[in-house]
C-alpha positions in Angstrom: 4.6 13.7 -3.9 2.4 15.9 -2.3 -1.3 17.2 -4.0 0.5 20.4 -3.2 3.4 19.6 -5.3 1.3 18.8 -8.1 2.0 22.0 -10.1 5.5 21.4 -10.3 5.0 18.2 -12.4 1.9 19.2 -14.5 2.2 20.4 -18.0 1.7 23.8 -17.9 -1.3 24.2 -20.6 -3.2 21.6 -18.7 -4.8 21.9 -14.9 -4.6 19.4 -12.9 -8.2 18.1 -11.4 -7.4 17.3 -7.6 -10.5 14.1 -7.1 -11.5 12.4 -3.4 -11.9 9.0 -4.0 -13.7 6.8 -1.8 -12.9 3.1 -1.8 -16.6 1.7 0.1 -16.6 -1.9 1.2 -17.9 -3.6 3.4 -15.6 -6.8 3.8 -14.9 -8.5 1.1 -18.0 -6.6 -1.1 -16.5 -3.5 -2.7 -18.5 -0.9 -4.3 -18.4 0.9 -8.1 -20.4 3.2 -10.1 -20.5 2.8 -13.5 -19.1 5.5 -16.0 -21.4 6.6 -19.3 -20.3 6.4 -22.5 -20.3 10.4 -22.7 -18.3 11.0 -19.7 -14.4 11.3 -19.3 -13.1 8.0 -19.5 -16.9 6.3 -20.2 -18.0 2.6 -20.4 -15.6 1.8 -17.4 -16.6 0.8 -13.6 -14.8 3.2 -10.9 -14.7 4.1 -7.2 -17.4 6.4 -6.1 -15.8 10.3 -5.9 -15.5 13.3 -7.2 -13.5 17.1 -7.6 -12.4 18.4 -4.3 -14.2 22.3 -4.3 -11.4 25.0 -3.7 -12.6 25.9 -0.1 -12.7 21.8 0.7 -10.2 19.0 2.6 -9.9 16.0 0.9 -12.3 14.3 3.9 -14.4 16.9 3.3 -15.0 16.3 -0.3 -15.2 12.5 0.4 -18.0 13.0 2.3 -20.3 15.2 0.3 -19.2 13.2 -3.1 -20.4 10.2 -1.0 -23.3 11.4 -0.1 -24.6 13.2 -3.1 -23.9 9.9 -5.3 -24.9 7.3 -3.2 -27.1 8.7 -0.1 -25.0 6.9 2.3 -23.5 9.1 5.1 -19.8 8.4 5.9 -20.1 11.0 8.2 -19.1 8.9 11.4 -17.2 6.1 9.3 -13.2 5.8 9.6 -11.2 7.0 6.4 -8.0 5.4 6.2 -5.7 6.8 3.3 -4.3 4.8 0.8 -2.4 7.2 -1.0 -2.3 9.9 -3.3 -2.2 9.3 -7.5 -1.2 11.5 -10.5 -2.1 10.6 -13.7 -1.8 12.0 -17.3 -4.7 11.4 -19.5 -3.2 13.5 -22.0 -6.3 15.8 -22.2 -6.5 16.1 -18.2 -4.2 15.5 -15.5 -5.7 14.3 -11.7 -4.5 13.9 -8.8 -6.3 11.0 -6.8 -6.8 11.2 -3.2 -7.6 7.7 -2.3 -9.2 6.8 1.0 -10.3 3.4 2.3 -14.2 3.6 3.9 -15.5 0.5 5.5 -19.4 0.6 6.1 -21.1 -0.7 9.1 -23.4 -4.0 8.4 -26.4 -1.7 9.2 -25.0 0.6 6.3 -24.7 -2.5 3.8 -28.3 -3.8 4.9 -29.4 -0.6 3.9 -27.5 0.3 0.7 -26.3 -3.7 -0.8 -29.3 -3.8 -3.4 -28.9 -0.6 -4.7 -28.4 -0.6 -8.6 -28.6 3.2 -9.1 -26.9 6.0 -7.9 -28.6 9.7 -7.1 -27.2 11.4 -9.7 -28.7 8.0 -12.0 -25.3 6.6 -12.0 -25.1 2.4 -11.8 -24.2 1.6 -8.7 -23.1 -2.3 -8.2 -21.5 -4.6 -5.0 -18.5 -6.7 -5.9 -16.4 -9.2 -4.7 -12.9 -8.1 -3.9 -11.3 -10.9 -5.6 -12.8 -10.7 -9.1 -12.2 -6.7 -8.7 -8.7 -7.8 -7.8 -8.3 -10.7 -11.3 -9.1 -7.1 -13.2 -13.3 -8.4 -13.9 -14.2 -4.5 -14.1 -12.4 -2.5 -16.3 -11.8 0.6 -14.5 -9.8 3.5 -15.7 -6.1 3.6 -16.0 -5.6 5.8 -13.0 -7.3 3.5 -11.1 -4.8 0.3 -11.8 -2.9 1.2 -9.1 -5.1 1.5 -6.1 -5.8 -2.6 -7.2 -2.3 -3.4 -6.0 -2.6 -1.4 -3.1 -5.6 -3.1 -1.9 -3.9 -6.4 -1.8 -2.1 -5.5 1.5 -3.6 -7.9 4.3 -4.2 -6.2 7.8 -1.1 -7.8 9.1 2.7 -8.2 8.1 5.0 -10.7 9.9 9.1 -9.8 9.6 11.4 -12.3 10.5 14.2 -12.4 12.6 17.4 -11.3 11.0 19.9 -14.8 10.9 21.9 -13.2 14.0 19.2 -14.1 16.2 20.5 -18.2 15.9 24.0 -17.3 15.7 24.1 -19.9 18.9 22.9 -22.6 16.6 25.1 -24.9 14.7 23.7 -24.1 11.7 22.3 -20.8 11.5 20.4 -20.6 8.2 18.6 -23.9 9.0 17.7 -23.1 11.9 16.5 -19.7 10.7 14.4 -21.6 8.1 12.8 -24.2 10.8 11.8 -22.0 13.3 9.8 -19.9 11.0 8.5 -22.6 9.3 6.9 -23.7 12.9 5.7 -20.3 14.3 4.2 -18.3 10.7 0.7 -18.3 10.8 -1.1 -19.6 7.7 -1.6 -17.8 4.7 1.0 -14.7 5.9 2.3 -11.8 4.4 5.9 -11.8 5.6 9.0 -9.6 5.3 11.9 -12.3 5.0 14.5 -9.8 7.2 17.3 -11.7 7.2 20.1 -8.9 7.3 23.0 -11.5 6.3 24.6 -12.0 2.7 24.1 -15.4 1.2 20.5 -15.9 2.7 19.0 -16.5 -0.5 18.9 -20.0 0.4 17.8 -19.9 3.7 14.8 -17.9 2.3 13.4 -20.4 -0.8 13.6 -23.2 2.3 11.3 -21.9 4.0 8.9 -20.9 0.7 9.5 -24.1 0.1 8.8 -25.3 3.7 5.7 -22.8 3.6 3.8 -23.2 0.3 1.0 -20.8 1.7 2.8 -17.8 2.4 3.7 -14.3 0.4 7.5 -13.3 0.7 8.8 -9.6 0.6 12.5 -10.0 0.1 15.2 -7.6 0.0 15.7 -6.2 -3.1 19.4 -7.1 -3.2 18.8 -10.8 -2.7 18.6 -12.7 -5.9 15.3 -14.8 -5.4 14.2 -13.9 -8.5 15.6 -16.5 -10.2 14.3 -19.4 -8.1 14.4 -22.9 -9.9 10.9 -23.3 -8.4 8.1 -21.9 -10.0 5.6 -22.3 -6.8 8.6 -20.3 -4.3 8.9 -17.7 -7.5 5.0 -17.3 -7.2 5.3 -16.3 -3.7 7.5 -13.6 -3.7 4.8 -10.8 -4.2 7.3 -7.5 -3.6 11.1 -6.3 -3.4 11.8 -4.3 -0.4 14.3 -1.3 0.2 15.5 0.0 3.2 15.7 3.8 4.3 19.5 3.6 3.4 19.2 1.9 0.0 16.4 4.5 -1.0 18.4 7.3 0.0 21.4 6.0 -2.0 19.2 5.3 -4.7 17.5 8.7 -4.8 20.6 10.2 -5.0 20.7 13.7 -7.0 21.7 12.1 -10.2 18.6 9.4 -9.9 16.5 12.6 -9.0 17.6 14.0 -12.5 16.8 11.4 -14.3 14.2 9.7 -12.5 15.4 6.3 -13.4 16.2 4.4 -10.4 17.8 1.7 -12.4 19.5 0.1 -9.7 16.2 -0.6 -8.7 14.4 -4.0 -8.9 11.9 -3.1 -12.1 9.9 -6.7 -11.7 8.0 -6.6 -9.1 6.4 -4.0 -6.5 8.3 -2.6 -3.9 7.7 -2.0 -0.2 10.2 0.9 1.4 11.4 1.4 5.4 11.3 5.1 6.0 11.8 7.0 9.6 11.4 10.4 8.3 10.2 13.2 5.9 12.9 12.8 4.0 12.8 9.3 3.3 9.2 10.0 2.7 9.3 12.6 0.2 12.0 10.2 -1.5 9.4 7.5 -1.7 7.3 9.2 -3.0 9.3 10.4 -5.5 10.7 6.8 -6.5 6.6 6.1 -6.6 5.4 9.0 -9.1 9.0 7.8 -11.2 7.8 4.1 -11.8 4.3 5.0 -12.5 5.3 6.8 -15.1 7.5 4.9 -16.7 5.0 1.7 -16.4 6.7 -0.2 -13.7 5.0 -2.2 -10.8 3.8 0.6 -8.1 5.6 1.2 -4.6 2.5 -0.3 -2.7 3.2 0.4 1.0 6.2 2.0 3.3 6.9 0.7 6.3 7.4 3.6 8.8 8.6 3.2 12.1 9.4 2.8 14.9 5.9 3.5 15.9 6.8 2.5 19.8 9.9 1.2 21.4 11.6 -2.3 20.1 13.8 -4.4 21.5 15.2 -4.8 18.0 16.5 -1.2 18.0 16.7 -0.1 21.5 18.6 3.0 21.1 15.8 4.2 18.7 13.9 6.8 20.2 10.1 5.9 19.2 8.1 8.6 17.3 5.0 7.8 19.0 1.5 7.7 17.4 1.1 11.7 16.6 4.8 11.8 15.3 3.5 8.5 13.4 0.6 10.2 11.8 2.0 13.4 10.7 4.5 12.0 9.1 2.2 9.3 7.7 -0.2 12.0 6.1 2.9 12.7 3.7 3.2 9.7 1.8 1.7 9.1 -1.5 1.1 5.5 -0.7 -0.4 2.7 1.8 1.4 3.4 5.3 2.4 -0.1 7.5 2.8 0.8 11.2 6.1 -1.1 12.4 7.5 -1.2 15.9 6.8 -2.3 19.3 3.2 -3.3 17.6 1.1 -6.5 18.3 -2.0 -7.6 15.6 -4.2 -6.8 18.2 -3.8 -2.9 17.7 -5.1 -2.6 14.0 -7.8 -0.7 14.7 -5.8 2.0 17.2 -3.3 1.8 14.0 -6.2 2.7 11.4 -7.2 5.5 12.8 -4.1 7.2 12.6 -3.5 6.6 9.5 -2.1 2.6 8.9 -3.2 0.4 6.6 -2.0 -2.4 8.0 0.4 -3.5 11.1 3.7 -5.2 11.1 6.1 -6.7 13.9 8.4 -9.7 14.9 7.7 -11.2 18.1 3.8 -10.7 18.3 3.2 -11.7 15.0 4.4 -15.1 15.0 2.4 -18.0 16.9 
């Protein structure tokens, strides 16, 4: 749901507050001001940012809230959005707009020891995974943006089962071969496209003890016997066509999405606007009724696959417009290799997925 579509969702005695938020790290050390105990929300650690003026972009307001509360200059440095949050506080209503800032190591030199903000505020460096185990209470708006930093650079998908339809055991060999060439410690999107792969997929968790699974939401892995393989499936996914279906006018009404797995976070294929603005819609439903958070959408394809060659590719511009309208982390997907991250971030990914390049 777009900033601009705020108004329609807002209760009508209350304005909504439209806030930058900057997310400053520098690798693994992530930075948070502290909040008084007379302020909105007090006593609670948050990202650095601030109201977005009237006659401001959302960049634009990044970088003066930045700069008036810490001193350091993001003029140069690459803002990658993470997405867009509304949140009722009952008294006030924002709307987050959440951008990713990494500073150069000649910006953390500068600014690592500094314990107070210019506007007095406590400023403080932490490590991104006691932010991550919930160490600094931060306000409830800010829960969210947690999940969403847990996406890793890259995303592996597997190969759907068709692609060992020669061997005399599909599944196995499905299991075995990605067992051999997934690299350590991977994020991976168990695309299997076949009915009954539910087995085929807690094989290879169990093969493959290190890795995070994304399954498809209408596979029942949920109920794994072992407690490691149920561990390691970290999100459901839907597919364009299943969120359509699911978004249907009647779900729209009641913004249920029932049909919907409701246990853990969900990662979405979209190709369009459409399948965007139904994203985002499915997004601003489970936040407010508690569930876990839509924390990425794969959109693509981003350049021309051999997995679907009659798709015409959208190209990076395309990529990026389109991008821009999503209220959540954005995973470029399609004709990609791990080695174009940083072309990806700068129009507007988060992270990078793929088949063949992604697997050793």
């Amino acid at each position: 749901m777009s900033v601009e579509q705020s108004t329609s969702i807002k209760n009508n005695s209350i304005t909504t507050v439209n806030v930058a938020v900057a997310v400053i790290h520098y690798q693994n050390q992530y930075l948070l001001g502290f909040r008084g105990t007379s302020q909105h929300q007090g006593n609670r650690y948050e990202f650095v940012g601030g109201k977005i003026d009237a006659h401001e972009t959302a960049k634009q307001a990044l970088i003066r809230e930045v700069a008036e509360e810490t001193g350091i200059n993001i003029d140069n440095n690459t803002a990658v959005k993470l997405g867009r949050l509304h949140h009722d506080y009952g008294d006030k209503q924002v709307c987050l707009q959440v951008y990713r800032i990494e500073v150069t190591a000649q910006q953390y030199a500068q600014y690592k020891n500094l314990s107070y903000g210019l506007e007095g505020q406590k400023l403080t460096w932490v490590e991104k995974a006691k932010l991550l185990a919930g160490h600094y209470d931060l306000p409830a708006a800010n829960k969210t943006i947690l999940t969403w930093l847990q996406l890793p650079a890259h995303i592996t998908v597997t190969y759907p089962l068709a692609h060992f339809s020669d061997s005399s055991n599909p599944m196995t060999a499905w299991s075995q071969y990605h067992h051999e060439h997934i690299a350590a410690d991977a994020w991976v999107y168990m695309r299997t496209k076949a009915a009954g792969a539910e087995n085929s997929i807690k094989q290879l968790l169990q093969l493959r003890p290190d890795i995070q699974a994304i399954t498809p939401d209408n596979l029942d892995t949920d109920k794994a016997d072992n407690a490691v393989i149920s561990r390691q499936i970290i999100a459901k996914h839907l597919t364009q066509t299943q969120l359509m279906q699911r978004s249907s006018s009647d779900a729209k009404e009641s913004m249920s999405y029932s049909a919907v797995s409701t246990s853990l976070p969900l990662i979405v294929s979209c190709h369009n606007a459409d399948s965007i603005n139904a994203a985002n819609q499915l997004a601003y439903a489970r936040l407010q009724q508690q569930l876990p958070p839509v924390i990425g959408i794969f959109l693509a394809p981003v350049e021309y696959t051999q997995t679907h060659p009659d798709t015409p590719p959208l190209g990076w511009q395309a990529w990026s417009k389109l991008a821009a309208l999503a209220d959540m982390p954005v995973i470029g997907l399609g004709g990609l290799s791990p080695m174009m991250y940083q072309q990806a971030m700068l129009h507007g990914a988060v992270a990078v997925a793929g088949i063949r390049q992604f697997l050793k």
